[in-house]
N, C-alpha and C positions, 0 to 999 in steps of 0.2 A: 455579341462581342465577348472574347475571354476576360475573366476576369482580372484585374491588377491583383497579384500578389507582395502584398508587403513581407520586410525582411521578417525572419522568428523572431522572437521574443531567446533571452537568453539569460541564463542561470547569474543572479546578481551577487550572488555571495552574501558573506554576513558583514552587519554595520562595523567599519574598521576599529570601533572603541567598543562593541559589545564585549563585557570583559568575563564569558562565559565562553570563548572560542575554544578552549584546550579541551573543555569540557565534552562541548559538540564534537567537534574529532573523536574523541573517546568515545563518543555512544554510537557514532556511527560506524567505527572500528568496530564495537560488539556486535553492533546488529550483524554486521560482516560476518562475525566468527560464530555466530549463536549455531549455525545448523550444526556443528561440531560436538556440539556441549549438549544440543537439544534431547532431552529426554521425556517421553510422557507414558505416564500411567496409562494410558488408553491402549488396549490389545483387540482386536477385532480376529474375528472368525468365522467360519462358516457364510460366509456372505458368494453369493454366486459372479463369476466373472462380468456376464450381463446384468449385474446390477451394481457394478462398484462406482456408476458413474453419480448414484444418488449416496454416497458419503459427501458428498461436497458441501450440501448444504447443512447434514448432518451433525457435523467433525465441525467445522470450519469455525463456528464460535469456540470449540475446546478449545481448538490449534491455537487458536489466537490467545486466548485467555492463559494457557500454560506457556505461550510467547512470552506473555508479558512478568508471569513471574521467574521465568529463566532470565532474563534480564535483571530480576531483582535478585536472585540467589547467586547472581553474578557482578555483581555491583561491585568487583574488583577492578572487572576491566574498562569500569566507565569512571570510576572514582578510586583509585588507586591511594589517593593519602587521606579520604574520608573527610574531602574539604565539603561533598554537599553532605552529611551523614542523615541530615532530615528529613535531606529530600526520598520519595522510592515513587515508581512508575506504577500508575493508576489507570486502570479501564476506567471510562465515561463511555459507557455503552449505549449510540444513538443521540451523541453528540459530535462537535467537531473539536479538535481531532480527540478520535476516539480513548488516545494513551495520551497522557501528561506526567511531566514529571515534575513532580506537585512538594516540596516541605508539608510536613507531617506537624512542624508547630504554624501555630495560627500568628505567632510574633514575626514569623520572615517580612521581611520588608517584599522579596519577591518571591511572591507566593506559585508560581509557575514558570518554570523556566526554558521549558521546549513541549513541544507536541509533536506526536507522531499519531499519525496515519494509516493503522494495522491493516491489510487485506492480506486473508491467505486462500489461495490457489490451490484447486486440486489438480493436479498435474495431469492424470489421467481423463479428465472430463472430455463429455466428447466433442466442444469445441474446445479448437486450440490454441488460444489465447483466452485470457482472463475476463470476466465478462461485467466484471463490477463498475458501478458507474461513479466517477469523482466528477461531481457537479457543483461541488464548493468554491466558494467566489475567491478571486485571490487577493481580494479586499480582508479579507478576514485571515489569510493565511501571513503567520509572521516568518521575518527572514531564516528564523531557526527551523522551522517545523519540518517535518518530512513524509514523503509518501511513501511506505514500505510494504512493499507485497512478499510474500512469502509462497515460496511454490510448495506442495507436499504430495506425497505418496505415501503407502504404505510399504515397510519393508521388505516382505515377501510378495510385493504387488497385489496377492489376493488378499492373504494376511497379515498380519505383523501391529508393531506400533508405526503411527506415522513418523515421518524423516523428512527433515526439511531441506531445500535445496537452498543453494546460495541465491539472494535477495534480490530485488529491484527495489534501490532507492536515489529518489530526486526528491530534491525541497519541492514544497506541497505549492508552492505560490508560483513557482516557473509549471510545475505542471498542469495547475488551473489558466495560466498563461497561454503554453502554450495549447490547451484545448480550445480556447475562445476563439485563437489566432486560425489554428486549426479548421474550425468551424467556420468560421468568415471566407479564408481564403482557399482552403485547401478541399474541401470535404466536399466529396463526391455523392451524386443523388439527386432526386429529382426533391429540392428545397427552394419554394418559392421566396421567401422573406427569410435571411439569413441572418438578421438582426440578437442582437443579445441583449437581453437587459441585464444590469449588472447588480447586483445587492449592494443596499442601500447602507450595510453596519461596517462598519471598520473596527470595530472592538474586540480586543485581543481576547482570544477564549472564550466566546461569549457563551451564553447559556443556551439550552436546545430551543427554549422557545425564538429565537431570532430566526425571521428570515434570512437563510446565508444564504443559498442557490442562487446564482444566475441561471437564469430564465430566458429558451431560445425562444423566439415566437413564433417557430414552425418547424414539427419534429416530427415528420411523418412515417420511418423510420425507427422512432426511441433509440437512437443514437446519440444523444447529447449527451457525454459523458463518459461512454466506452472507449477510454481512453490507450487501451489496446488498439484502437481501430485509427489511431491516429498518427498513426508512423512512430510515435516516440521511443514504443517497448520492442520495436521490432527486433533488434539486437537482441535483445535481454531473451525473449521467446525461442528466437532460432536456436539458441547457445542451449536453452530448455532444453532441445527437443534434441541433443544432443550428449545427453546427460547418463549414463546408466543406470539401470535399474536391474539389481539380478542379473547385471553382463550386456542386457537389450536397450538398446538408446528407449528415451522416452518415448519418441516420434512414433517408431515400431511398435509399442507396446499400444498407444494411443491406436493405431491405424490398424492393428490386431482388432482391440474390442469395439471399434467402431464400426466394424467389419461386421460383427455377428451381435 
């Protein structure tokens, strides 16, 4: 028998008296504008066509790392009258979420007031969609928090500094959401027991050592959590592969080196 598919899960917004909303508009407006402003020290050369698809994992911690202090050298356009002045955005590397934007004194009453979600993309890789897996329960994902991928390339495609493309971002808790949902009802495969166990913490920020993952009980596959694979980013991807580079849509340049 087909299976019953229940309705999605849908984006809930923030708590109506959370009184940091203006704030959150503003950083999600920058995350917006960052690939404009982005600039990074990293210049790459000499790397051969056939091998640019191993920057990915190479690059990929810089990208993110100099993400997060262009946001800080830019803390005009998220705080504009210097009401958070304490606060500045902080890698937690192999924690969840990996950025916080954390007060700098230890006297704040709230000592953390959003988290975000860093993955950056190599644009060129030779699959075509992002391959990172968000497995984080959305038990532990707060209404502020967000999942922000960043697509990148290098400027001259073989060469250059990296250049970011404009963002994918959704709050981190519909899209643990809707992955579950996802998984239950929609996900395609030969999955005999589609069950999910869910993490057992609800604690905002919690520390790395907590179990946060939800747990499928049969992943025959390693698909739980390829959240490209899930219909959500499909929009976001196509639009990718649409993008120029040097004049050549992404797509093109992708289907070039994947070629040879």
């Amino acid at each position: 028998m087909p299976r019953k598919v229940s309705t999605p899960p849908k984006e809930v917004g923030l708590p109506p008296k959370w009184p940091h909303r203006d704030l959150y508009n503003l950083v999600r407006s920058a995350l917006y504008s960052l690939p404009s402003v982005f600039e990074s020290e990293l210049r790459i050369t000499g790397v051969a066509a056939v091998d640019l698809h191993t920057l990915g994992t190479s690059l990929g911690a810089s990208i993110e790392f100099q993400t997060v202090e262009a946001l800080n050298q830019h803390r005009s356009t998220w705080d504009p009258e210097d009401k958070y002045a304490t606060y500045r955005f902080i890698r937690q590397p192999q924690q969840f979420p990996d950025v916080i934007l954390r007060s700098q004194d230890p006297a704040t009453s709230e000592n953390v007031v959003m988290g975000v979600e860093l993955k950056g993309w190599y644009a060129l890789a030779k699959e075509s969609e992002p391959t990172f897996r968000f497995r984080v329960s959305p038990t532990v994902c707060q209404p502020q928090d967000l999942l922000v991928v960043y697509p990148w390339a290098l400027s001259n495609v073989v060469s250059g500094s990296p250049r970011l493309f404009d963002p994918y971002i959704v709050p981190a808790r519909f899209a643990a959401e809707w992955r579950n949902w996802f998984w239950l009802q929609r996900m395609k495969g030969d999955i005999g027991n589609r069950s999910i166990s869910l993490s057992s913490v609800t604690t905002a920020y919690p520390p790395k050592s907590d179990l946060i993952l939800d747990q499928p009980a049969e992943d025959r596959g390693n698909n739980f959590g390829r959240l490209a694979r899930y219909e959500i980013m499909d929009d976001f991807t196509n639009r990718l592969g649409q993008e120029l580079l040097s004049g050549i849509p992404v797509a093109e340049w992708r289907k070039f080196l994947k070629r040879f």
